[in-house]
C-alpha positions in Angstrom: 115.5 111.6 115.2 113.6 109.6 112.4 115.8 108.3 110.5 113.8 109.0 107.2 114.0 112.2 108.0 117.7 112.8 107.7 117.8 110.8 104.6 115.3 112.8 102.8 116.7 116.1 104.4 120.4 114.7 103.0 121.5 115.1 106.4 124.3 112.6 105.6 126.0 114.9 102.5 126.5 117.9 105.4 128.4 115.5 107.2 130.2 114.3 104.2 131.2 118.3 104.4 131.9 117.9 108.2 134.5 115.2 107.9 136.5 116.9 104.6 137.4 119.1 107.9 138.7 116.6 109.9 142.1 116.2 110.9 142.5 113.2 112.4 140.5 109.8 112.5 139.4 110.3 115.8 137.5 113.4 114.5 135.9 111.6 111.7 134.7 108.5 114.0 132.8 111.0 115.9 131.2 113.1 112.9 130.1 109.7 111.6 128.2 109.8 115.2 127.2 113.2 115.2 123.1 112.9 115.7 120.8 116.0 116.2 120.3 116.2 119.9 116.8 117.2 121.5 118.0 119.1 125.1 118.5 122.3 124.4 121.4 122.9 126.8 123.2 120.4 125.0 122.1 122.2 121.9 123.6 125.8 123.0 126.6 123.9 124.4 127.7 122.4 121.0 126.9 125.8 119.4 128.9 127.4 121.4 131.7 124.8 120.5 131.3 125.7 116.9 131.5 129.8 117.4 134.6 129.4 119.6 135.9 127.3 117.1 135.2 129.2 114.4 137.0 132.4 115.9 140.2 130.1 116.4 140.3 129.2 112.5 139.9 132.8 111.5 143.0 134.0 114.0 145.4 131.3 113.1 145.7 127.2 113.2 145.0 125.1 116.4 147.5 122.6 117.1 146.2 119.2 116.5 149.0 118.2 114.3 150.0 114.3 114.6 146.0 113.1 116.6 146.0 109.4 115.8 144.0 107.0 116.7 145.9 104.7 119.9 143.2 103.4 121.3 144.5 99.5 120.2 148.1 100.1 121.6 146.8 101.8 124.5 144.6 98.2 125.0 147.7 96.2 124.5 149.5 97.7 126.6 146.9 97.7 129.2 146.8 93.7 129.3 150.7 93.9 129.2 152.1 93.6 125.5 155.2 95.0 124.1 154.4 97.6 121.8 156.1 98.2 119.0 158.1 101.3 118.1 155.6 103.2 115.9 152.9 102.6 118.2 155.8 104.2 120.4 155.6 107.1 118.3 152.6 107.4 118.0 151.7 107.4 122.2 154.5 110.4 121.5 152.5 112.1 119.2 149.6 112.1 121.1 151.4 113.2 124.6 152.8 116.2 122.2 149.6 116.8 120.6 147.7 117.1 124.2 150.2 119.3 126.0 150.3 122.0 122.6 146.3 121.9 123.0 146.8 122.4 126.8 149.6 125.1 126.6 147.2 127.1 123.9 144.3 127.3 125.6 145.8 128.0 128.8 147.3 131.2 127.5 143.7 131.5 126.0 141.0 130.6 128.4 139.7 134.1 128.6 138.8 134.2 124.9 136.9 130.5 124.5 135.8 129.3 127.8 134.3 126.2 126.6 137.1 124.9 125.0 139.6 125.9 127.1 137.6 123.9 129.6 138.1 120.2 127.8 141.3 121.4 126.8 142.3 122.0 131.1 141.2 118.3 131.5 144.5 117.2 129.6 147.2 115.2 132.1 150.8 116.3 130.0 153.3 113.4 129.9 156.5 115.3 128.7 158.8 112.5 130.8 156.8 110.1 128.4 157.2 111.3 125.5 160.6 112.5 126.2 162.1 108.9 127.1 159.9 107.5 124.0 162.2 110.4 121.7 165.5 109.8 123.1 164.9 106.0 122.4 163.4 105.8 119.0 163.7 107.6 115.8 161.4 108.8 113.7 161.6 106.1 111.1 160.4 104.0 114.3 163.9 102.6 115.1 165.2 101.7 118.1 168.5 104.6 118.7 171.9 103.2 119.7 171.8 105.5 122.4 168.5 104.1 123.5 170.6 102.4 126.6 174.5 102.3 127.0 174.4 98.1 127.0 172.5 98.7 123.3 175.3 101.1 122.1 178.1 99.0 123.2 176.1 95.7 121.1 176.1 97.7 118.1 179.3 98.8 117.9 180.4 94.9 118.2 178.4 94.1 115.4 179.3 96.8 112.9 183.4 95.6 114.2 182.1 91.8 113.6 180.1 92.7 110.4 183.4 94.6 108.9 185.4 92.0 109.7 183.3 89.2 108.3 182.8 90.9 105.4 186.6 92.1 104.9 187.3 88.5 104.9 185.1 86.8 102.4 186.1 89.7 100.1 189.7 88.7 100.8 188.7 85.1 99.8 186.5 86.7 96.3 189.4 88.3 95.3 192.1 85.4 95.7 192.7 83.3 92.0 193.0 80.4 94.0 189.0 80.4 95.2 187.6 82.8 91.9 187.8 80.1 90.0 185.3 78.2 92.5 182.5 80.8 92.0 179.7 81.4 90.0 180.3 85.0 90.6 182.9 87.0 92.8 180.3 88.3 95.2 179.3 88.0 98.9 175.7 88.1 99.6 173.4 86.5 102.4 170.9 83.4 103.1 169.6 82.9 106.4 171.2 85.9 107.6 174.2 84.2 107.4 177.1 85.5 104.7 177.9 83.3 102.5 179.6 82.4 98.9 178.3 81.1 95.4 180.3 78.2 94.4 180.0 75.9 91.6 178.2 72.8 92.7 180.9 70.6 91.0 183.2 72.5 93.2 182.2 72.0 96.3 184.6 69.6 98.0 187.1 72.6 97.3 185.5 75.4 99.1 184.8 73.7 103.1 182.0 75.3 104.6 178.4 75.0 105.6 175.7 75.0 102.7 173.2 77.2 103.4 171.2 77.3 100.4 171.3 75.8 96.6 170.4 77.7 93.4 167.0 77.1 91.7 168.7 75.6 89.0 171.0 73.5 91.4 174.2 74.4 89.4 174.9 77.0 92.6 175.4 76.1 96.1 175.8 78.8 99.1 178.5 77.9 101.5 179.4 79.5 104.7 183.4 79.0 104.7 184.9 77.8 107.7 187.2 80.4 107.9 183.8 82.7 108.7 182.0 80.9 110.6 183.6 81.4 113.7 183.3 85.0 113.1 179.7 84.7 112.1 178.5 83.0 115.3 180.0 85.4 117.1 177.9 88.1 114.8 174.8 85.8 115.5 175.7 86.2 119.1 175.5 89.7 119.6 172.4 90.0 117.2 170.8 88.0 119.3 172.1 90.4 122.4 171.1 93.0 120.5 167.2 91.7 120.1 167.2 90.8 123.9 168.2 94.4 124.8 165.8 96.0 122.2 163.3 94.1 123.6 164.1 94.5 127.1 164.0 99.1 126.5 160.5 98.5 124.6 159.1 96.7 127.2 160.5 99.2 129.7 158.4 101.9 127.5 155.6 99.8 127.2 155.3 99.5 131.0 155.5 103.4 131.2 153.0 103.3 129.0 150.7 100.7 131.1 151.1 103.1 134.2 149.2 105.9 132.5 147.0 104.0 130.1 143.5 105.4 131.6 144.8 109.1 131.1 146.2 108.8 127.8 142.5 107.3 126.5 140.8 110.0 128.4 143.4 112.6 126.5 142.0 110.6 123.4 138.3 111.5 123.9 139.0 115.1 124.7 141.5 115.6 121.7 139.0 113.7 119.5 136.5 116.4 121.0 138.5 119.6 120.4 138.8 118.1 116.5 134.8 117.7 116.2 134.7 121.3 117.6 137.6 122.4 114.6 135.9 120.7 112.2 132.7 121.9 112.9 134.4 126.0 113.0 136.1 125.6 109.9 132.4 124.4 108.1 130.7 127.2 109.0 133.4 129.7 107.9 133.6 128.2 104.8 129.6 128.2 104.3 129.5 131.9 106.3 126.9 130.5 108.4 125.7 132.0 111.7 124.9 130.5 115.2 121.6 131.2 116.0 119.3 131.6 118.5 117.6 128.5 120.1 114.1 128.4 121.6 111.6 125.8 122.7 108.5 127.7 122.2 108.1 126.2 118.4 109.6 129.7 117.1 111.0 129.7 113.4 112.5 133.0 111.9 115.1 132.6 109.4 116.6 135.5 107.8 118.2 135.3 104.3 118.7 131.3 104.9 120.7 129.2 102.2 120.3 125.8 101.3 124.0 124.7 102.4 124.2 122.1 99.9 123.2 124.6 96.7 126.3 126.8 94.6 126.9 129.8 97.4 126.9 132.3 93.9 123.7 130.6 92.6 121.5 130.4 95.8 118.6 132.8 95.9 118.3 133.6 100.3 114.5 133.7 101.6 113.4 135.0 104.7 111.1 132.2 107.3 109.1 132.6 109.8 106.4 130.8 111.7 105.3 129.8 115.2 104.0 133.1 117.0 101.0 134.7 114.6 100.5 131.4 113.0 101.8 127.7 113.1 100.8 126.6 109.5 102.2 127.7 106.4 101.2 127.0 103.0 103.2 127.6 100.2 102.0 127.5 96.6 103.2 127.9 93.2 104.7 127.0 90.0 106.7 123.5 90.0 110.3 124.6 89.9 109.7 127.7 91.6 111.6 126.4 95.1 108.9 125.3 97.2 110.3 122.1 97.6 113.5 123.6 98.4 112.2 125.8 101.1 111.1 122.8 102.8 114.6 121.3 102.6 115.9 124.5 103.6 114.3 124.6 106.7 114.1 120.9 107.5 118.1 120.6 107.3 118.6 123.9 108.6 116.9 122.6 112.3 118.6 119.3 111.8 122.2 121.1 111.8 121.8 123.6 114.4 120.6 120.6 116.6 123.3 119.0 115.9 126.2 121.7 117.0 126.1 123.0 113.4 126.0 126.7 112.4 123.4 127.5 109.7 124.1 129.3 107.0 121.9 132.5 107.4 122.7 136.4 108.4 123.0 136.6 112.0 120.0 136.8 114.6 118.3 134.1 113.0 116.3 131.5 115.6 115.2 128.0 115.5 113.3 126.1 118.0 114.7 122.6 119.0 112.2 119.9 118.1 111.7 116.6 119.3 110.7 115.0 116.5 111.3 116.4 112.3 109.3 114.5 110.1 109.5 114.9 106.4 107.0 113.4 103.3 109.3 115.1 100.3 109.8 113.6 97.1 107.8 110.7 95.3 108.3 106.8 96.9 106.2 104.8 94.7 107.0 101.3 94.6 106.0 98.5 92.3 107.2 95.6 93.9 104.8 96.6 97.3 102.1 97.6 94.9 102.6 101.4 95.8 101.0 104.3 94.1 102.3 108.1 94.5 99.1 108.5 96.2 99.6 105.6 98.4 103.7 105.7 99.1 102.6 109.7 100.4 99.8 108.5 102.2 101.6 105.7 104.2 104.3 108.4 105.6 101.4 110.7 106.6 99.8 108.4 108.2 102.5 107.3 110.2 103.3 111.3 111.0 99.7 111.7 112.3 100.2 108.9 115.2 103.6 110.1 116.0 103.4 114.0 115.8 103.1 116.4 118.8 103.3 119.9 119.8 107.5 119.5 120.0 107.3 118.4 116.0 108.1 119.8 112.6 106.3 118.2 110.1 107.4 118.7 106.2 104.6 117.8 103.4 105.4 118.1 99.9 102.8 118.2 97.6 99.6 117.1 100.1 97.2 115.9 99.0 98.6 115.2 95.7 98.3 111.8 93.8 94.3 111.5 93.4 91.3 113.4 92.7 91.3 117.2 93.3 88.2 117.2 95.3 89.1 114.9 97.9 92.7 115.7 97.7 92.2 119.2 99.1 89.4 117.7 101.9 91.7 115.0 103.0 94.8 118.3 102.6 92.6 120.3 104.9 91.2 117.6 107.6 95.0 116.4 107.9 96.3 120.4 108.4 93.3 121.1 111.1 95.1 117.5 112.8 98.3 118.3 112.8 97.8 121.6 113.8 95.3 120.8 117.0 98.2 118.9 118.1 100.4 122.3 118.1 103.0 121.4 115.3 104.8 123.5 113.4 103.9 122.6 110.3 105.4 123.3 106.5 103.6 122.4 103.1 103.4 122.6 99.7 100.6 122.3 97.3 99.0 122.9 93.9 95.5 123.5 95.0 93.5 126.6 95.0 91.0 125.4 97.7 93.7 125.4 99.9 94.4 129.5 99.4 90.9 129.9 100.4 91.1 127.6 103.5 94.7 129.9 104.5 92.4 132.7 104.5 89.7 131.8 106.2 91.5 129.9 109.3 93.5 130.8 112.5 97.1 130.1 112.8 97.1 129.3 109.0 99.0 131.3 106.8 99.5 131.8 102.6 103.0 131.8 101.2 104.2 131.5 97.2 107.3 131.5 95.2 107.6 134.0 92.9 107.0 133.5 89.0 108.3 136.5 86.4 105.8 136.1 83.8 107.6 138.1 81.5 110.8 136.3 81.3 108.6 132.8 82.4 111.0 131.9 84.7 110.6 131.8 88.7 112.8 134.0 90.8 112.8 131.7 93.8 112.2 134.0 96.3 109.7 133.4 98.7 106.6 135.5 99.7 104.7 135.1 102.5 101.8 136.5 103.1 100.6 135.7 99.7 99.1 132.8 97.9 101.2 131.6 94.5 98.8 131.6 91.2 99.1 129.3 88.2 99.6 132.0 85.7 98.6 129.8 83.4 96.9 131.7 81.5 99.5 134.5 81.0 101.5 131.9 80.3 100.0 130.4 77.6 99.2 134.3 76.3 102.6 135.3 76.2 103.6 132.0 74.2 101.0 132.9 71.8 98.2 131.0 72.7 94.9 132.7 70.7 92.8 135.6 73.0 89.7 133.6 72.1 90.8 130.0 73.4 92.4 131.8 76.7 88.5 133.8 77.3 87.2 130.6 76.1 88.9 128.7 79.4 88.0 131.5 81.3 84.7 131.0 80.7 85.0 127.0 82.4 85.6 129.0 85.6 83.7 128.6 88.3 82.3 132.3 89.8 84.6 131.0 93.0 87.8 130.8 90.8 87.6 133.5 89.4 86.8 135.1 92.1 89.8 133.8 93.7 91.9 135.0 90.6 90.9 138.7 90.9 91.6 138.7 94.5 94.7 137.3 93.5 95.4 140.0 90.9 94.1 142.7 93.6 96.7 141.4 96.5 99.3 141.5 94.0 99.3 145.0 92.7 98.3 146.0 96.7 101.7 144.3 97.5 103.8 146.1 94.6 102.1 149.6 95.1 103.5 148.8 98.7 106.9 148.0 97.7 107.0 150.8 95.9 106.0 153.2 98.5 108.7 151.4 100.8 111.3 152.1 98.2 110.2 155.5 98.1 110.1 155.6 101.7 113.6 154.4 102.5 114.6 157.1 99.5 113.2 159.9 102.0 114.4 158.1 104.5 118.1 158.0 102.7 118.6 161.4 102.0 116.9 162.6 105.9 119.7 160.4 107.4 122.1 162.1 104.4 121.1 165.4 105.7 121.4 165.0 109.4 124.6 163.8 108.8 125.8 166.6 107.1 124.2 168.9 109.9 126.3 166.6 112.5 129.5 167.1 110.2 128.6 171.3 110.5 128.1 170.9 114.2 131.3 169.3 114.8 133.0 171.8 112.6 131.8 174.5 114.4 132.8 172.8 117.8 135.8 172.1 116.6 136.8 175.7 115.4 135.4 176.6 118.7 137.8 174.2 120.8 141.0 176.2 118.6 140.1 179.3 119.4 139.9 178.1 123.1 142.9 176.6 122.7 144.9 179.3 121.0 143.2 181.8 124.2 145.2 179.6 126.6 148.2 178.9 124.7 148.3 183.0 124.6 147.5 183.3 128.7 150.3 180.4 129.0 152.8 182.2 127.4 151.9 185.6 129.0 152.5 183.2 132.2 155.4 181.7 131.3 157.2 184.9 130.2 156.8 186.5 134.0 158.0 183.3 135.5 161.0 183.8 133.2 161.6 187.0 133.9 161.5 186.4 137.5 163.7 183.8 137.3 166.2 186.1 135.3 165.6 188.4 138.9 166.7 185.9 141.2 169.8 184.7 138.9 171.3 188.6 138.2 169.9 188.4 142.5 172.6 185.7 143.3 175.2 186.4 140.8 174.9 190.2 142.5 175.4 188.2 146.1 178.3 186.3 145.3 180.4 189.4 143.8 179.2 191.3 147.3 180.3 188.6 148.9 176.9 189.7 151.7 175.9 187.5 154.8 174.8 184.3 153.3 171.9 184.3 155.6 170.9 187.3 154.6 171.1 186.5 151.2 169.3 183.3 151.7 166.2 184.9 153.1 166.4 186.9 149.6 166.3 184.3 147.9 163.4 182.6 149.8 160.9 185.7 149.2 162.1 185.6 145.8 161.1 182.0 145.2 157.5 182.9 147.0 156.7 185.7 144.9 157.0 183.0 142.0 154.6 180.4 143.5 152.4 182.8 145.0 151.9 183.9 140.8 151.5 180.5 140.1 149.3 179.8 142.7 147.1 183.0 141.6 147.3 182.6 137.6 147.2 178.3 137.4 143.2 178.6 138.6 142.5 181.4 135.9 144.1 179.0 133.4 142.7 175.6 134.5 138.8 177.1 134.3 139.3 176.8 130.7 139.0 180.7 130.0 135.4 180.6 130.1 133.9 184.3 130.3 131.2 183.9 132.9 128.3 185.9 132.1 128.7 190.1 131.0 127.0 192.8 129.9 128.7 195.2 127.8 128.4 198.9 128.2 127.5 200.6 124.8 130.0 203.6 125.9 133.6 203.5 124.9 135.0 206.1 127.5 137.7 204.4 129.5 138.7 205.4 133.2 140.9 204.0 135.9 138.8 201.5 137.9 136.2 200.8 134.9 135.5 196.6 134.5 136.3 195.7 131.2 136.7 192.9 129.4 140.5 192.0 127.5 138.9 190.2 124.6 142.1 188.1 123.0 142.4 186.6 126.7 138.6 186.0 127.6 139.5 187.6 130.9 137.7 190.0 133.3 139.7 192.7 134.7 140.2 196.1 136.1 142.1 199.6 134.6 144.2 200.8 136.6 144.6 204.1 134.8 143.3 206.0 132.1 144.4 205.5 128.4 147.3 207.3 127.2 147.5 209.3 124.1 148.7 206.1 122.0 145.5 204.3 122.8 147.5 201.8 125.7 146.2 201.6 129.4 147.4 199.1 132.0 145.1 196.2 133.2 144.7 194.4 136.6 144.3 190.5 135.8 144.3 188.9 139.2 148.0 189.1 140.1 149.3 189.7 136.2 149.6 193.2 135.2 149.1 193.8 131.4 149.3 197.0 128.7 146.5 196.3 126.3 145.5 198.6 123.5 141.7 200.0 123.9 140.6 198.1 120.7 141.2 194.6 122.7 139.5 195.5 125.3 135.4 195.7 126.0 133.8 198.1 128.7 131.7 195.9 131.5 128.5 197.6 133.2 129.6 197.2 136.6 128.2 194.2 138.6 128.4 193.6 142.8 132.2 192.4 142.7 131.4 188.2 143.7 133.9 186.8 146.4 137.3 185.8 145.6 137.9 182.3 146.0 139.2 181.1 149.3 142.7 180.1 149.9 141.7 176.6 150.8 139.9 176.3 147.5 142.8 177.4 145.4 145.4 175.4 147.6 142.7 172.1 146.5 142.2 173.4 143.1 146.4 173.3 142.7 146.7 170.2 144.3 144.5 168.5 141.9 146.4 169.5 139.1 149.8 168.3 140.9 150.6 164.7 140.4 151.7 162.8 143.1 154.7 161.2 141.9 157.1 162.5 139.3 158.6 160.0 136.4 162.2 160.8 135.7 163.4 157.5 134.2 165.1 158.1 130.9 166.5 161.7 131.6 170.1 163.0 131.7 170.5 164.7 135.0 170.4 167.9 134.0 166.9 167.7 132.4 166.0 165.8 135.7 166.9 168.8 137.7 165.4 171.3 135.9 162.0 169.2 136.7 162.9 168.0 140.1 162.9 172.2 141.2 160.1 173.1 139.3 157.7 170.0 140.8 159.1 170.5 144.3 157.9 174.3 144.1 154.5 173.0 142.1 153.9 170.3 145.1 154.2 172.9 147.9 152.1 175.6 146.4 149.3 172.8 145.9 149.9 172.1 149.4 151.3 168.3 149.1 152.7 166.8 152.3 155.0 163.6 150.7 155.4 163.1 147.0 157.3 160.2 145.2 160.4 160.6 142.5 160.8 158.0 140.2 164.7 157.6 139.3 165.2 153.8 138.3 167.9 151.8 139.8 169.8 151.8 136.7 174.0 152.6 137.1 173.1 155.1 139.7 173.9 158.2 138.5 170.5 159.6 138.2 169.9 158.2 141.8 172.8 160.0 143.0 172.3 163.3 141.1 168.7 163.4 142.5 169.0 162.7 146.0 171.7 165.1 146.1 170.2 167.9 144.7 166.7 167.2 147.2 169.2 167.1 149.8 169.6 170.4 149.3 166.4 171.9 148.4 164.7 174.4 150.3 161.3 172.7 150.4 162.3 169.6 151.4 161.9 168.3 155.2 163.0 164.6 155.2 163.7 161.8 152.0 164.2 158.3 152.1 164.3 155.4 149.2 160.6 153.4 148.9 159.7 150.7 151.0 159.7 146.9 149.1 156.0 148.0 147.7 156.8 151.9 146.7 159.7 150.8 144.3 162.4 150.4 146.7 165.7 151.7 145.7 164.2 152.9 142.4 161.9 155.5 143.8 162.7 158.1 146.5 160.2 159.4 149.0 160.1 163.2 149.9 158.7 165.1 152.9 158.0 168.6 152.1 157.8 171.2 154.9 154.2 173.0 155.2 
């Protein structure tokens, strides 16, 4: 990418940005290398790095904590050096950092693929890093317990140390020697201990001088009473550097072994931190990842210049590359059209580098080869450099090197020199650049250049808005529309005479003003159109505001609809329930009435059976009616009211069809034929039918199917007492062979066993039941038993 370009786009202050998000060197070494990139897979690639990243920032922080750079200790140890204990540590930190990154996205893979596929390249070395934090401390120390040998050296030397020191005090504190000393202390030179005696003393104190005062009035002496003791300190010092030396070169070679891994788990974790930098920048600018293309397409909606106050930026919408390549923005100076050049220019530079741009979602950029950019003034005096010339020598250089994979950026073209041939030269370099199918953005101040917009293919007008009645431009940006001096309003509403500004007028050329009025017409053509959009989407508002309400009244109905459906077959439940109950009663008063006879219990048993059938075959006949959602299939209603036995009528509260099967008594109550129920209704809930062909009753087959689709196969039991288990076990047993089930499954859990044992002794027992056994290894085993229901 020319490097010009990303100077004068201030691509280097959005990676300023980039590495405040850093958090480690590693991740700043490679956003000081972060270029724009010209594939477009590699493109996507890194802007699907940012997105993933960004959605880890949002949900919570990715653990990267203690990444530092080993790359030089990782060398060392490669050609065989002893590291050091921090370097140590810091191996440790990394091995720590790469298996957290590797245990996070392997519970996470799912959710960011891309990541989670540099993070799977990670080699863990917990031994490593173990055996580096048993051995050294986190002030980078070696531990006493770093080896047995090393804890036994220490505990010499503290012994040695004490006893050295224990000593020379005994010798500060005597009369006999205090009066030697310059001072009643023990203190140290060349790490020997030692004692500061008068130099005019020192035939009385026999030792070794180690060192004389700066004056020379002090000498250090090593009594001889210490130095045995002190050589033998020295000793195990010594031992104790061998043997420190000896563990970190053990570590160091353990280190060695796995050198090429550990950099590789550098680059990756270096990697994953570009990636986290990059998701936390685009949260923090709320930028987007958009679309990329390599037709040359531009279309950026509501795009902010990243580097402008978030609260102060004005958005604008961009588009070019499908109904025209060019565009041509004009307008006031200050009004933002050197903005919207940089807006665009470091917008493409960013998403081509990984980056996401801050603009509303959907917006798309093309990758480009080449961005080129003449912005801002480079006169210089020393190379004898006009305005003119200093623009020039850029566009000149951009008219050799330009192609149809370019966006070029001109500020101002044209500028610098006389009008007339500014705007020719302004034209005959636009018809060059865009022959050689760039995408091209401009600026400029003259009016020629609105006409030449107009009258050419795949060149289009665009202008930053100026509010002449406050004087001040709004920034947005319009295209579509050439920009206008406003001069002369200006100078009108600033007080400028009438007669001066018709004076100036009159210096017009029949062209320029010709060009004004159509300026003046476009603009009120383009407010009259706002305004009919706004009234528009007004219309459009309260349409939407009243189909909404129409929805809300729809569903209302529907809803009041689904209660009264609802209350119907809570009503036909209960009308259910209340002969099953009072069958039940039957059978109890029918056994209790056994025992007392003290009957054949064979014969009673066969009671009981019938009994029990009576109650499924009700089940069996009401369940369907029930199930078919009590929808009244279609009537017609007799307009007589005169009630006989046999007349079809219609028991309204239920939504049933049925049959009298007598006349109304005097009290207004007649007794209906509902299927297999039996009802006393009151005339007034009840509707006369015409009569119809009577339609075939279902078959038995289709109500045994119908049952058995309502029937689960397997009944869930875990968490009930035994007696609430019962009570379901019987009624499911009976529900299962009225639907017509052959094996059905009872979930008990394994549990203490008492629910098992409560169950399978109560099915043991059950009339319905053929055969049971507990699950095989894949139905649940012991937990679950498996019942065989006769037919």
């Amino acid at each position: 990418m020319n490097e010009r370009t990303l100077r004068v786009l201030e691509f280097a202050k959005i990676k300023e940005l980039l590495l405040a998000q850093a958090s480690s060197a590693l991740g700043r070494e490679r956003i000081e290398e972060l270029q724009p990139m010209t594939a477009v897979e590699s493109v996507n690639r890194a802007l699907r790095e940012t997105t993933e990243a960004r959605t880890i920032y949002r949900t919570g922080e990715f653990p990267l904590k203690g990444l530092v750079d080993v790359r030089p200790s990782l060398r060392r140890a490669a050609l065989g050096a002893v590291l050091q204990p921090h370097e140590l540590l810091d191996i440790a930190a990394l091995c720590a950092c790469s298996r957290r990154a590797f245990g996070f996205f392997r519970e996470r893979g799912e959710e960011y693929p891309l990541l989670a596929s540099y993070a799977q390249q990670l080699v863990s070395f917990r031994s490593l890093e173990d055996a580096i934090a048993e051995a050294i401390d986190e002030f980078a120390e070696v531990k006493d317990n770093a080896s047995s040998k090393l804890r036994s050296i220490r505990n010499d030397i503290r012994t040695l140390q004490g006893r050295l020191k224990q000593r020379l005090e005994s010798m500060v504190r005597s009369p006999a020697i205090q009066k030697y000393l310059q001072e009643p202390l023990v203190t140290m030179r060349n790490e020997r201990y030692v004692l500061p005696v008068k130099v005019e003393y020192r035939s009385q104190v026999p030792g070794i001088i180690h060192d004389q005062s700066a004056s020379g009035s002090t000498l250090f002496i090593e009594p001889m009473a210490a130095v045995e003791i002190s050589n033998d300190l020295r000793r195990k010092l010594l031992e104790e550097e061998q043997e420190v030396e000896r563990i970190l070169t053990a570590l160091s070679q353990e280190v060695q072994a796995v050198a090429g891994p550990l950099r590789a788990n550098v680059d990756i974790l270096a990697q994953l931190d570009l990636a986290m930098a990059k998701g936390k920048l685009s949260y923090l600018l709320q930028a987007t990842e958009p679309y990329m293309n390599e037709e040359g397409y531009i279309n950026l909606k509501n795009a902010r210049h990243p580097l402008l106050p978030a609260e102060t930026v004005v958005p604008n919408n961009v588009y070019l590359g499908r109904e025209f390549s060019v565009l041509l923005i004009t307008g006031p100076n200050t009004g933002g059209k050197t903005v919207t050049l940089k807006t665009v220019g470091l917008l493409a530079l960013m998403a081509q580098a990984g980056l996401h741009i801050p603009a509303d979602e959907g917006s798309e950029l093309a990758v480009f080869e080449k961005i080129f950019a003449d912005i801002g003034d480079e006169q210089s005096i020393e190379q004898s450099l006009s305005t003119f010339s200093s623009h020039m020598t850029n566009i000149v250089e951009i008219t050799q090197q330009a192609d149809h994979r370019s966006l070029v950026l001109l500020d101002e073209l044209g500028a610098g020199t006389d009008p007339t041939e500014g705007a020719a030269l302004a034209m005959a370099i636009i018809d060059h650049l865009y022959s050689l199918g760039c995408r091209l953005l401009a600026t400029t101040h003259y009016s020629e250049l609105k006409s030449y917009a107009y009258q050419t293919a795949g060149v289009q007008n665009a202008s930053v808005e100026f509010d002449v009645e406050t004087l001040r431009p709004t920034y947005r940006l319009r295209i579509g529309l050439p920009g206008k001096s406003n001069a002369f309003e200006i100078s009108t509403r600033l007080g400028l005479a009438e007669n001066i500004i018709q004076h100036a007028r009159a210096y017009l050329t029949g062209e320029q003003l010709r060009v004004e009025d159509l300026l003046k017409q476009l603009e009120a053509t383009r407010l009259q159109v706002k305004e009919e959009q706004m009234v528009a989407q007004a219309l459009r508002g309260e349409a939407e505001a009243k189909a909404a309400e129409l929805s809300r009244r729809l569903e209302q109905v529907r809803r009041q609809e689904q209660k009264i459906l609802e209350t119907a077959k809570q009503e036909a439940r209960a009308l259910v329930q209340a002969h099953k109950q009072e069958i039940e009663r039957m059978l109890s008063d029918l056994r209790q009435a056994l025992e007392q006879a003290q009957i054949d219990r064979a014969g009673a048993q066969q009671v009981l059976e019938e009994a029990r059938q009576s109650l499924r075959t009700l089940q069996a006949q009401t369940a369907p009616s029930i199930s078919q959602e009590l929808s009244v299939p279609a009537v017609k209603i007799a307009k007589d009211r005169d009630f006989q036995a046999g007349d079809e009528v219609l028991v309204k509260h239920l939504g049933q069809r049925g049959r009298l099967l007598e006349d109304p008594s005097e009290n207004g109550e007649v007794q209906v034929q509902l299927g297999a129920l039996r009802l006393v209704c009151r005339v007034e809930q009840l509707e006369k039918l015409v009569s119809q062909e009577k339609s075939s009753a279902p078959s038995s087959f289709n109500m045994v199917n119908m049952a058995r689709t309502r029937v689960p196969l397997e009944l869930d039991l875990r968490g009930k007492t035994v007696d609430e288990a019962l009570l379901e076990i019987d009624k499911y047993l009976d529900d299962a062979s009225v639907a017509g089930l052959s094996t059905v499954r009872i979930i008990h859990g394994k549990g203490t066993g008492a629910l098992r044992n409560g169950v399978r002794e109560f099915i043991s027992k059950h009339q319905q039941v053929k055969s049971y056994r507990f699950g095989g290894p894949s139905e649940g085993g012991s937990g679950v038993t498996v019942v065989e229901l006769l037919r």
